[in-house]
C-alpha positions in Angstrom: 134.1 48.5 65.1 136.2 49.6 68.0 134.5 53.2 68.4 131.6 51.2 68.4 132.4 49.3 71.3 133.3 52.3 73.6 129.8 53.8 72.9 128.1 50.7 73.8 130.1 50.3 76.9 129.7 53.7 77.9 125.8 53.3 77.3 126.2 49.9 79.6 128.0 52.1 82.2 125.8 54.4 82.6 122.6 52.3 82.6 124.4 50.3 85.5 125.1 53.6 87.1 121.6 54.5 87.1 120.0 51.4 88.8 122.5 52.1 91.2 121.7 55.7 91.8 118.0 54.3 91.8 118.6 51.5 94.5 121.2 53.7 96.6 119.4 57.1 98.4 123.0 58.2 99.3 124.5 58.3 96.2 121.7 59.8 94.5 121.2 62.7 97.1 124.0 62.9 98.2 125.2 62.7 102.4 123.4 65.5 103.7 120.3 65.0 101.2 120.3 61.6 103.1 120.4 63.0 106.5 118.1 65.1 106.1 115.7 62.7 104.8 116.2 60.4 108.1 115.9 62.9 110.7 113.2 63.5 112.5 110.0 65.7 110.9 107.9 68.0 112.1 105.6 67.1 115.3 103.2 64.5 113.6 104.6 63.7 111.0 104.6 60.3 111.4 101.2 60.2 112.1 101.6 60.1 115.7 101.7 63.5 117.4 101.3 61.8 120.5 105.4 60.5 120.4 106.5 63.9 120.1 104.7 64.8 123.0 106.4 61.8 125.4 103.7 59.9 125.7 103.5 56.3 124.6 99.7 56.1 122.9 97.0 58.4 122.0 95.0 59.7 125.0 91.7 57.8 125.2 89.1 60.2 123.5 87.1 62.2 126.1 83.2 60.9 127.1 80.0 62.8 125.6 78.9 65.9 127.8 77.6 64.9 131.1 76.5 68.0 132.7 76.3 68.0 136.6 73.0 68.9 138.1 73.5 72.0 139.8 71.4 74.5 142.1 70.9 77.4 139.5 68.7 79.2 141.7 70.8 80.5 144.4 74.3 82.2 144.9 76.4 81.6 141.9 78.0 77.2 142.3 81.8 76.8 143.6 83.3 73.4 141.9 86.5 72.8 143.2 86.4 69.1 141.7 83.4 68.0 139.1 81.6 65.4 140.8 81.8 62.6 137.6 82.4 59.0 137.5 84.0 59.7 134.2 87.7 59.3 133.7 88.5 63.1 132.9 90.5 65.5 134.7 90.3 69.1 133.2 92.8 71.3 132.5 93.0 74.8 133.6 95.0 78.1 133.1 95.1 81.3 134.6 95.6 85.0 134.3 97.4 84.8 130.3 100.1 81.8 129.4 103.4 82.5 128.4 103.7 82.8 124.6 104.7 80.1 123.9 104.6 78.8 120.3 104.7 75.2 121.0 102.0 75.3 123.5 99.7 76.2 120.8 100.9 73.1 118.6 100.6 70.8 122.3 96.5 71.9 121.8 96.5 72.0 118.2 98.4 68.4 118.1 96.9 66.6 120.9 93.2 68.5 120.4 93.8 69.6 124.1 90.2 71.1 125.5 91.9 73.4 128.1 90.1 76.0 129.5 92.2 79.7 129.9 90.6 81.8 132.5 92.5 85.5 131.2 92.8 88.7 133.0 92.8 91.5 130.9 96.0 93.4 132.3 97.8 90.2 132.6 97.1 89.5 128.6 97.9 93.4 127.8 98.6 93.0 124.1 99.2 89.8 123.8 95.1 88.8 122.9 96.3 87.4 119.7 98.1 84.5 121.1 94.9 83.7 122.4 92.9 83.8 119.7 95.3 81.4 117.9 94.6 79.3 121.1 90.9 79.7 121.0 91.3 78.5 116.9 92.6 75.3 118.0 90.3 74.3 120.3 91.0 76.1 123.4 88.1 78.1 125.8 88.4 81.6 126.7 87.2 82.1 130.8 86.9 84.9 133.0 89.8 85.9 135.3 88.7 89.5 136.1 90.1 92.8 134.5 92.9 93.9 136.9 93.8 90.5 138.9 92.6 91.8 143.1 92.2 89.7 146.0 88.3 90.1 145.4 86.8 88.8 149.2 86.2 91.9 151.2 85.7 94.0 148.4 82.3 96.6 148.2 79.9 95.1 145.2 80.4 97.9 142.9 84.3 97.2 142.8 83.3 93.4 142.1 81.0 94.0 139.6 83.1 96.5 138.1 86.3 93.3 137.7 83.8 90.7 136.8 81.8 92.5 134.4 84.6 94.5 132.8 86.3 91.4 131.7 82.9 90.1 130.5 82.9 92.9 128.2 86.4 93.0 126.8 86.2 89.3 126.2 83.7 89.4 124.1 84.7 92.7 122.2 88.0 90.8 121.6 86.5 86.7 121.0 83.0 87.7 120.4 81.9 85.5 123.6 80.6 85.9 127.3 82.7 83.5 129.1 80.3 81.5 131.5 83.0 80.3 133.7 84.8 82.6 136.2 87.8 81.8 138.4 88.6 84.6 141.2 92.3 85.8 141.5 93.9 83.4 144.2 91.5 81.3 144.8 89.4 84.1 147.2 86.1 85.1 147.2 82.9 85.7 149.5 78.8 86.0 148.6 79.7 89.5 147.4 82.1 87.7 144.7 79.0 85.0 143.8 76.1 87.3 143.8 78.4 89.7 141.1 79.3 86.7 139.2 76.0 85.3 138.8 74.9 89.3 137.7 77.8 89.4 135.1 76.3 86.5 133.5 78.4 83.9 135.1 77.1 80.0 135.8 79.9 78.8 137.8 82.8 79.8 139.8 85.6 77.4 139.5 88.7 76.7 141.8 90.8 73.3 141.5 91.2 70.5 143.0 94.9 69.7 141.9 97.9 72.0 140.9 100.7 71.6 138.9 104.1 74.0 139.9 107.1 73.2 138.6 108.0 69.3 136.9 105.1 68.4 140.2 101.4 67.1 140.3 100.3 68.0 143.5 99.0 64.9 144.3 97.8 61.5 142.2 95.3 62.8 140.0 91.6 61.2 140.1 88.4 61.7 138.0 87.1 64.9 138.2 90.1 66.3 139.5 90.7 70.3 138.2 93.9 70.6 137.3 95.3 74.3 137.5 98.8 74.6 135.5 100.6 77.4 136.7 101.4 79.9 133.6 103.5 83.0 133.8 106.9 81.6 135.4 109.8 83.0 135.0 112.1 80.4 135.7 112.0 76.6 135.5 110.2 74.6 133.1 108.0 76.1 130.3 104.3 76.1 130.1 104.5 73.5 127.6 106.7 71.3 129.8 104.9 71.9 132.8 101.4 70.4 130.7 103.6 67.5 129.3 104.2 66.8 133.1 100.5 66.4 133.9 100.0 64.5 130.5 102.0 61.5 131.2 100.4 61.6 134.9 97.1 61.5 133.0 98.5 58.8 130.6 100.0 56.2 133.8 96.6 57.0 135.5 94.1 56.0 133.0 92.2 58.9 132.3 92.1 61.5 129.3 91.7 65.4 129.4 88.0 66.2 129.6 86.3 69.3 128.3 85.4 71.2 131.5 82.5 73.1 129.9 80.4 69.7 128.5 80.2 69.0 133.0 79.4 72.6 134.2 
């Protein structure tokens, strides 16, 4: 009878031993098993992409299109800052943003519709990070081929930056951008009247920058937001756009899609 004790309570032992194992993670899985289990997951993993991000709740999803009545039948528009009472600011880049994997995921997470206004020898090879932007929601703009100071220049030379890029953007995204930014900021009637024969609708500037861990100035509906892209030093692209986001967030408004107002 005694042998038959010790197999009964061995049995007993080890019946005990596995309700502990099931009620006790860091037995069963051992310390690291454990920690690895209660650190932090992948962005969104929670459900919350927005926490990853540093802001505190979901940006408020942006209004229907509202187009803004403009004169289509003279020199090619200028918006600086889209006339809207909706709470949307837009956000803008320009000439080809770093490559920078987790900017991607920021758009992909947060369903960011940021508008990228490329130049074509700024981009140089790098076309498929933007086509992995443009998959997640992103807009491809015109920025011009070679990145000149346009105002002054004769209208073959215009035509020639404007309609260039038109034509490589679409060989490379199969689309005719309808949105064209001009390199600094500059431009003249030459600049409109070979935008507007390239195909263009509007010629957009901004009302607001963003250098640097800065907003320029208190953001307000309708405001353009430019992001600068391309820095060498300071803080990334993607910290630079988590900058403006928590402005956005204290302010009230949510990221609007520029091309459902022009």
């Amino acid at each position: 009878m005694r042998p038959r004790a010790l197999v009964a309570a061995g049995l007993a032992a080890a019946l005990l031993t596995g309700c502990a194992q099931s009620v006790d993670p860091i037995e069963r899985l051992g310390r690291k098993a454990a920690q690895r289990v209660g650190s932090y997951g992948p962005p969104g993993a929670d459900g919350r992409p927005y926490r990853h991000w540093g802001l505190t709740a979901p940006l408020p999803p942006r209004p229907p299109a509202h187009p803004v009545p403009m004169d289509r039948g003279g020199p090619l528009p200028v918006v600086k800052r889209v006339p809207t009472p909706d709470k949307v600011v837009f956000l803008t880049y320009d000439d080809g943003a770093e490559r920078d994997p987790r900017f991607v995921d920021l758009v992909r997470e947060l369903r960011l519709p940021v508008s990228m206004f490329l130049t074509n020898s700024v981009v140089g090879p790098g076309y498929g990070h933007f086509a992995r932007l443009q998959s997640v929601g992103a807009s491809i703009q015109n920025h011009t081929l070679d990145h000149p100071a346009l105002r002054g220049l004769p209208y073959a030379g215009q035509r020639a930056e404007i309609c260039g890029q038109q034509e490589k953007l679409h060989a490379r995204f199969g689309i005719r951008p309808r949105l064209f930014r001009p390199p600094y900021g500059t431009y003249d009637t030459t600049t409109r009247h070979a935008a507007t024969d390239c195909g263009l609708s509007a010629l957009v500037l901004w009302s607001v920058s963003v250098q640097g861990h800065a907003v320029e100035h208190p953001l307000r509906p309708g405001d353009i937001v430019a992001v600068a892209s391309g820095e060498e030093q300071g803080p990334s692209l993607t910290q630079r756009t988590t900058t403006v986001l928590r402005e956005i967030e204290r302010r009230g408004l949510t990221v609007g899609k520029l091309e459902d107002y022009l």
